[in-house]
C-alpha positions in Angstrom: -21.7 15.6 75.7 -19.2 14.1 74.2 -18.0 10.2 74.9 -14.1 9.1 73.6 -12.2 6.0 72.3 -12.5 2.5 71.7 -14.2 1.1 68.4 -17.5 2.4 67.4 -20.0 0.6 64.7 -22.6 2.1 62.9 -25.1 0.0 61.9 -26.8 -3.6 64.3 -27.9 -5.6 61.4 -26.1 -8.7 60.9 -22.5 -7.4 59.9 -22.4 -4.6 62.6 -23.5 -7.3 65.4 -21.3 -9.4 64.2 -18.5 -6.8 63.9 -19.1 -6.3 68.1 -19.5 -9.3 69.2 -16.2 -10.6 66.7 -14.3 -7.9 68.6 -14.5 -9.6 72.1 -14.2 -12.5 70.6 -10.2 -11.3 69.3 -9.7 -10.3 72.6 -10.3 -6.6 72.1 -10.6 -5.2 75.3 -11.4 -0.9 74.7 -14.6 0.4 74.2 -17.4 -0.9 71.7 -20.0 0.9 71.0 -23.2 -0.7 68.9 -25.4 2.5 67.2 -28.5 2.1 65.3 -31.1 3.7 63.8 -33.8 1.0 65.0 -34.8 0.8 68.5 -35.3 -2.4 70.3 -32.7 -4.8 71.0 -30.9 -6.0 67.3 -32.5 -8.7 64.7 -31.6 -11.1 62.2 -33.6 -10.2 58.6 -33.7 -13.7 56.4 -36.4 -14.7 59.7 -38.3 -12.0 58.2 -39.6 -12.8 55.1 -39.9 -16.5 56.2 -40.6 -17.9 59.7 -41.6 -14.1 61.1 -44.0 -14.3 58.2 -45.4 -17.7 59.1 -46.0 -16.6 62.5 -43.4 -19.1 63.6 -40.9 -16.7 65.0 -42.0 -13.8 67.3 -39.6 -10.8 68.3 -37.8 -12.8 71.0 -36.8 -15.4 68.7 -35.7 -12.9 65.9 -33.3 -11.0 67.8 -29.8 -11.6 67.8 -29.4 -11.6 71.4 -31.3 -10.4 75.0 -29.8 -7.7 76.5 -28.0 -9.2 79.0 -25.6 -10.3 76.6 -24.8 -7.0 75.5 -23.9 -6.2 79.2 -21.8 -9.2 79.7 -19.5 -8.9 76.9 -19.1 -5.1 77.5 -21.1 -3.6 74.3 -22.3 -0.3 74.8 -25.8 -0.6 72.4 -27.3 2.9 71.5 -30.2 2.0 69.5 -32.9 4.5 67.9 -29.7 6.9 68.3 -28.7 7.4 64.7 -25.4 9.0 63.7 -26.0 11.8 61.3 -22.4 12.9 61.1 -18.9 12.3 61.3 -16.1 14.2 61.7 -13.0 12.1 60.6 -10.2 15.2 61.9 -12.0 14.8 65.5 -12.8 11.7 64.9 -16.2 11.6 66.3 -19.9 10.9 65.0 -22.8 12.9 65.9 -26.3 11.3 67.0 -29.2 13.0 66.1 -29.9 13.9 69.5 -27.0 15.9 69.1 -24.2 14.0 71.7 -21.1 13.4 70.2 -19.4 10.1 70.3 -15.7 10.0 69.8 -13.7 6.7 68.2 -10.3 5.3 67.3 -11.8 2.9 64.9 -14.8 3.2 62.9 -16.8 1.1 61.4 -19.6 1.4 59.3 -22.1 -1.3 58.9 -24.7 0.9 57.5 -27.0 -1.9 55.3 -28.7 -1.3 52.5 -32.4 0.4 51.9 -35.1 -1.2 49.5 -34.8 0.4 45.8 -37.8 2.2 45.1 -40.1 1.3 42.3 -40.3 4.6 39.7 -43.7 4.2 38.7 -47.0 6.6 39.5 -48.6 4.6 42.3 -45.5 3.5 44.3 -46.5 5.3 47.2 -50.3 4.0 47.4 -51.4 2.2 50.5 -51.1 -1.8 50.2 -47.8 -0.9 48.5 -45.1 -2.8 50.8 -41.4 -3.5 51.0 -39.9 -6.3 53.0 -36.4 -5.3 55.0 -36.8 -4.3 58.1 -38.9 -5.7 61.7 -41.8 -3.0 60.7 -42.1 -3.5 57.3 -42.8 -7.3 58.3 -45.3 -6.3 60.8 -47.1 -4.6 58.3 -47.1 -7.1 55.7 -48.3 -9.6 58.1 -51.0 -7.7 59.1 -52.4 -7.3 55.6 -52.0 -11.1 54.9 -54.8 -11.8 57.2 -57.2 -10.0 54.6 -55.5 -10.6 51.1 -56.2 -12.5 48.6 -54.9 -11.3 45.3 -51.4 -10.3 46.2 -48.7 -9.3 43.7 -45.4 -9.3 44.1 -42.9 -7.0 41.8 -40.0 -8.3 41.6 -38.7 -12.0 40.9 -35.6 -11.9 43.4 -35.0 -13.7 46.3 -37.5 -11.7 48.7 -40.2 -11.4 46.3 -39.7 -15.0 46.3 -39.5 -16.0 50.1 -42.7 -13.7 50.4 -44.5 -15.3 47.5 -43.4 -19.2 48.8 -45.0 -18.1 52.5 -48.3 -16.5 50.9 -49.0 -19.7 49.1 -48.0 -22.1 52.0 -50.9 -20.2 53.6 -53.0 -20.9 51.3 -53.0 -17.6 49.5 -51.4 -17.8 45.5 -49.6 -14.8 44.3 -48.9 -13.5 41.1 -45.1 -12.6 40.4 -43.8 -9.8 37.6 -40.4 -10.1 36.9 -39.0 -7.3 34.1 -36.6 -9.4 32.9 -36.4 -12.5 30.6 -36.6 -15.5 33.8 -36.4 -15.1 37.7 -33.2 -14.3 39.6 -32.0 -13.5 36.6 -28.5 -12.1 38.8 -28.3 -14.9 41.4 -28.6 -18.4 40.0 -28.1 -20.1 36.7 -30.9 -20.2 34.2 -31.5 -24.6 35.3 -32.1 -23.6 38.7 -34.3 -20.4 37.9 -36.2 -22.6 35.9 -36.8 -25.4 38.3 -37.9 -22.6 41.0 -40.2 -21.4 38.9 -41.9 -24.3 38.4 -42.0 -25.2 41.9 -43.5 -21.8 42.5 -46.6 -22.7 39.7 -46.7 -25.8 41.3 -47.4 -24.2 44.8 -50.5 -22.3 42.6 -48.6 -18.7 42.1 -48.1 -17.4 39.1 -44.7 -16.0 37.5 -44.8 -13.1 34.5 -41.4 -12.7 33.5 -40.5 -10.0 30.3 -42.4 -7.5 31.1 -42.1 -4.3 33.8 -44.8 -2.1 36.1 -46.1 0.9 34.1 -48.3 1.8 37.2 -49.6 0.6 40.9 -53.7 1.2 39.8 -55.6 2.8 43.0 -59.2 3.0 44.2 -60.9 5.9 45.4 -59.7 5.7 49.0 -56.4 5.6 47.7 -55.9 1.8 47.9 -53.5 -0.3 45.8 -56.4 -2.1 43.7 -54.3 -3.3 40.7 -51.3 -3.4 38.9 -50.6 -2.2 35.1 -47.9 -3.9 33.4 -45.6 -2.6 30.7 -47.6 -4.2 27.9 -51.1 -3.0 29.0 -52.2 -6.1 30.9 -54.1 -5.2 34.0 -53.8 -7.3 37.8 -56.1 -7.4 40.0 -54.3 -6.9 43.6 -55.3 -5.9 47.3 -51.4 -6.2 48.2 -48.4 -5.1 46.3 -45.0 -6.1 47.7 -42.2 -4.7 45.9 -39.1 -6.5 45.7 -36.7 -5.0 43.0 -33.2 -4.9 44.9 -31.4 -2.6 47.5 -29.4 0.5 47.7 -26.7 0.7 49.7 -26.8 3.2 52.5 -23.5 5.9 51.9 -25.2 8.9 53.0 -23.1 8.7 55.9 -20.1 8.3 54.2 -20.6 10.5 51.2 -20.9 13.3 53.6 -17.5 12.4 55.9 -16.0 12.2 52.4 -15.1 8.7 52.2 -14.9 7.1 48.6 -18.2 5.8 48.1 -19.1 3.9 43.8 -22.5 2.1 44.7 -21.4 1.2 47.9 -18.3 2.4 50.4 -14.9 1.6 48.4 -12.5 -0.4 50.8 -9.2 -2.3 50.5 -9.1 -6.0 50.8 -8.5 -5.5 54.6 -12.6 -3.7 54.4 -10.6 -0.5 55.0 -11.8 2.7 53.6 -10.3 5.7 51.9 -10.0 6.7 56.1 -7.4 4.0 57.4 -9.1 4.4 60.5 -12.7 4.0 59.5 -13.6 0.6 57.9 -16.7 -0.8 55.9 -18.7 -4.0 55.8 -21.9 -5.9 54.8 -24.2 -4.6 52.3 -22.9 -1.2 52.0 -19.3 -2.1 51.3 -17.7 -1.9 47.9 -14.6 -4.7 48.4 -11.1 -5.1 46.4 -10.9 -8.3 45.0 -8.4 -10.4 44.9 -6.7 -9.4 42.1 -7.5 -5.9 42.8 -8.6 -5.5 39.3 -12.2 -4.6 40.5 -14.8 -4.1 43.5 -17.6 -6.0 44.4 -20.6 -5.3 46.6 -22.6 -8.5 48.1 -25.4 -9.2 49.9 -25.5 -12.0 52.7 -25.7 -12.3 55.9 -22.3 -15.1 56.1 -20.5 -12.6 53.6 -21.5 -10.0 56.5 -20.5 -12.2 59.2 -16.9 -13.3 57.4 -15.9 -9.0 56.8 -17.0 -8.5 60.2 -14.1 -11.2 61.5 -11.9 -9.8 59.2 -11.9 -6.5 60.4 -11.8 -7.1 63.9 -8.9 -9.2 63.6 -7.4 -6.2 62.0 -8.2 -4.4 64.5 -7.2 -6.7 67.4 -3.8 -6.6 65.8 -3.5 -9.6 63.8 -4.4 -8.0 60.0 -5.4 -10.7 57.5 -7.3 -10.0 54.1 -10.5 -10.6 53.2 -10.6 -13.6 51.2 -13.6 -15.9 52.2 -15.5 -17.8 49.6 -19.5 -16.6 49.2 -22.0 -18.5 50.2 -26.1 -18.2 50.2 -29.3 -19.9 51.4 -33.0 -19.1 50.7 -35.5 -21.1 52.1 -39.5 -21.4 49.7 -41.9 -23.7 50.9 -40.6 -27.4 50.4 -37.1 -26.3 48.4 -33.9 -25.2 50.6 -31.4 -23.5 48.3 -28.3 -23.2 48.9 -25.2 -21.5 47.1 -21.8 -21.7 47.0 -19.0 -19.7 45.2 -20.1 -16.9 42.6 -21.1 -17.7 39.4 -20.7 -14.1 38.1 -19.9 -14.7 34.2 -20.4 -18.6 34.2 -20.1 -20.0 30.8 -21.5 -23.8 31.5 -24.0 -24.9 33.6 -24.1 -28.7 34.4 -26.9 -30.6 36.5 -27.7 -33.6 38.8 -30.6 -34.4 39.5 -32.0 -36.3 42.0 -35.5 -37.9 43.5 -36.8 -34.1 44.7 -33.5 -32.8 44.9 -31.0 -31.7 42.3 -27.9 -29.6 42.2 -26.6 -27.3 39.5 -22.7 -27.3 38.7 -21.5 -23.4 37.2 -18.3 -23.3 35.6 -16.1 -20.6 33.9 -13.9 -21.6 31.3 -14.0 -25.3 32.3 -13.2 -24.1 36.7 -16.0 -25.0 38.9 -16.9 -21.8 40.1 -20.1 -21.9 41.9 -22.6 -24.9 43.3 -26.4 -23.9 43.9 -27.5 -27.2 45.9 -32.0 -27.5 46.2 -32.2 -30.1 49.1 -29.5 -31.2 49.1 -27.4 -30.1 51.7 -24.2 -32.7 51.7 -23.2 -31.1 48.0 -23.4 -27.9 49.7 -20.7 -28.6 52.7 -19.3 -30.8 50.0 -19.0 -28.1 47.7 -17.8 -25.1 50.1 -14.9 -27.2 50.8 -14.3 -27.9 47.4 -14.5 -24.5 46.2 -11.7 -23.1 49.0 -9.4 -26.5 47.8 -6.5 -26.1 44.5 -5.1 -29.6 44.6 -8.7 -30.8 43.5 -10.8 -30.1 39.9 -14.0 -31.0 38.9 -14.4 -32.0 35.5 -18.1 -31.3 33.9 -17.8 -34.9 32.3 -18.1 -36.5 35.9 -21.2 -34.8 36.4 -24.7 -36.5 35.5 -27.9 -38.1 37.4 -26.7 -39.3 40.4 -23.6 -37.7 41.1 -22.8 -36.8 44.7 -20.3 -34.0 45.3 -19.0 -35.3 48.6 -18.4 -39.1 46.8 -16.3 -37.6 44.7 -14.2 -35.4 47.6 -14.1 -38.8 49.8 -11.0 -40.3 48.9 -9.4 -37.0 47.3 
């Protein structure tokens, strides 16, 4: 059987939703087709290591929309109907029930896949990942029972997970392999301050040193973990939290550029003018063009997802939207704006339970990671996209408020 035309996306996590429903929302009248590997209707992820884990959010409230929606606005979803092929001459994709879908556009919202842990024990039950609707169930289930969970990994799932385990009443204890937490996605001040808030809450943080080995029991139960410097923990649950790969089988195999991620242009097109890339398995031009950068986030998904359907509505306009990043733990609500890849200076306010953390490069603001305090993050996003307005780090210091200082500028 074989199905023609219109747009087809790959992929119903947040950027291929997104990329649908942005595609109506142009004005795009042809065919859209929604495939994914899961089945059930589509669902938001950050619910999933936070309210889904409290028990505050059940399936309903996870998922993007009913299915009525998907019927009004004219979205043919396919789910638990993975493509497994494409054929960029023909252009078509085959399922893996073996019907072929045909397309004008393509667009491959593939995600990203937990990186596995290398170490013997990896594959021991009690050994869970956090990504997907499942792997939450699961986890949730063997919270009810644990009490000595460890978490490998000091990024921001490992953290969520580890903020929600305490909250219950339930400490963890956290191994990080490198020198401090989040070592990749905040300055070392706010690392710091989360760390403390996390011993605070009664976990535990080990930063330095890596896994040599998950330890199991007879029945072949995670019962421990060894560390790299011989120091044994005690654990019933191991969650493992040490990044993502991005998901390029797909394209590797169609023969579309793929470096750690899917190569595009600036416009999210591929080395296929007629097949684009977003979200977390997209490699993006820069501005400059001098390099590529994959991120993770569900408003950096949402932003390439606008972008290409405006290209393909027939109104092209670069990709050239500013980052931005939440994660909720316990009390704290960080939020982040900008990227402070290769900051040189970081400057703080602090405030009464609230602070925020200034990142420049070469005397530029360049980044503004915000803990409860919300007004410097809206403050700060419209800062960041301004160039008749600079911050100086000398204006900075206890009791600073970035939106006082945009107020009359």
């Amino acid at each position: 059987m074989l199905t023609r035309g219109g747009t087809v996306v790959i992929g119903a996590g947040h950027a291929g939703f997104a990329a649908a429903t942005a595609l109506r929302d142009t004005g795009v009248d042809g065919p859209v087709t929604l495939l994914d590997v899961h089945c059930g209707l589509p669902y938001q992820r950050p619910p999933l290591s936070k309210a889904y884990l409290l028990g505050k959010a059940d399936r309903a409230r996870v998922a993007f929309r009913p299915a009525a929606y998907y019927e009004r606005r004219e979205i043919t979803l396919r789910t638990g109907q993975p493509a497994v092929a494409i054929d960029r001459s023909a252009r078509t994709a085959r399922l893996r029930s073996g019907e072929t879908v045909g397309y004008d556009t393509l667009v491959l919202a593939t995600g990203a896949r937990p990186r596995p842990l290398p170490v013997p024990g990896h594959d021991l039950d009690g050994v869970l990942v956090l990504r997907t609707l499942p792997d939450a169930d699961a986890l949730r289930a063997r919270m009810e029972t644990a009490r000595r969970p460890v978490v490998i990994g000091g990024g921001f799932i490992g953290l969520e997970f580890a903020a929600v385990a305490a909250a219950g009443g339930t400490p963890v204890t956290i191994v990080e392999a490198a020198q401090r937490i989040l070592s990749r996605s905040v300055s070392a001040h706010t690392a710091a301050q989360l760390e403390k808030a996390h011993h605070g809450w009664g976990n535990t943080v080990r930063t330095g040193t890596g896994v040599q080995r998950i330890i199991g029991g007879p029945d072949g139960q995670a019962i421990g973990v060894r560390l790299a410097d011989g120091t044994e923990i005690t654990a019933d649950l191991v969650v493992v939290g040490v990044g993502a790969v991005p998901e390029t089988a797909l394209a590797e195999s169609a023969g579309l550029a793929v470096d750690d991620g899917i190569i595009t242009d600036r416009y999210l097109r591929t080395s296929d003018p007629s097949v684009f890339a977003i979200g977390d398995c997209a490699r993006i031009a820069e501005r400059n063009g001098s390099r590529t950068r994959r991120r993770e986030s569900v408003q950096n998904a949402t932003d390439q997802a606008r972008t290409v359907a405006r290209t393909i509505g027939g109104a092209p306009a670069a990709y050239t939207a500013s980052p931005w990043f939440w994660s909720d733990q316990h009390q704290l609500k960080l939020q982040i704006a900008g990227d402070l890849t290769g900051y040189d200076e970081a400057v703080a306010a602090p405030g009464e339970g609230a602070f925020s953390t200034y990142c420049f490069r070469r005397g530029q603001l360049v980044a503004v990671e915000s803990v409860n305090r919300p007004t410097d993050h809206v403050a700060a996003r419209k800062l960041l996209e301004r160039t008749d307005v600079s911050l100086s780090q000398r204006a900075i210091g206890p009791g600073f408020a970035l939106a006082d200082f945009l107020k009359f500028r």
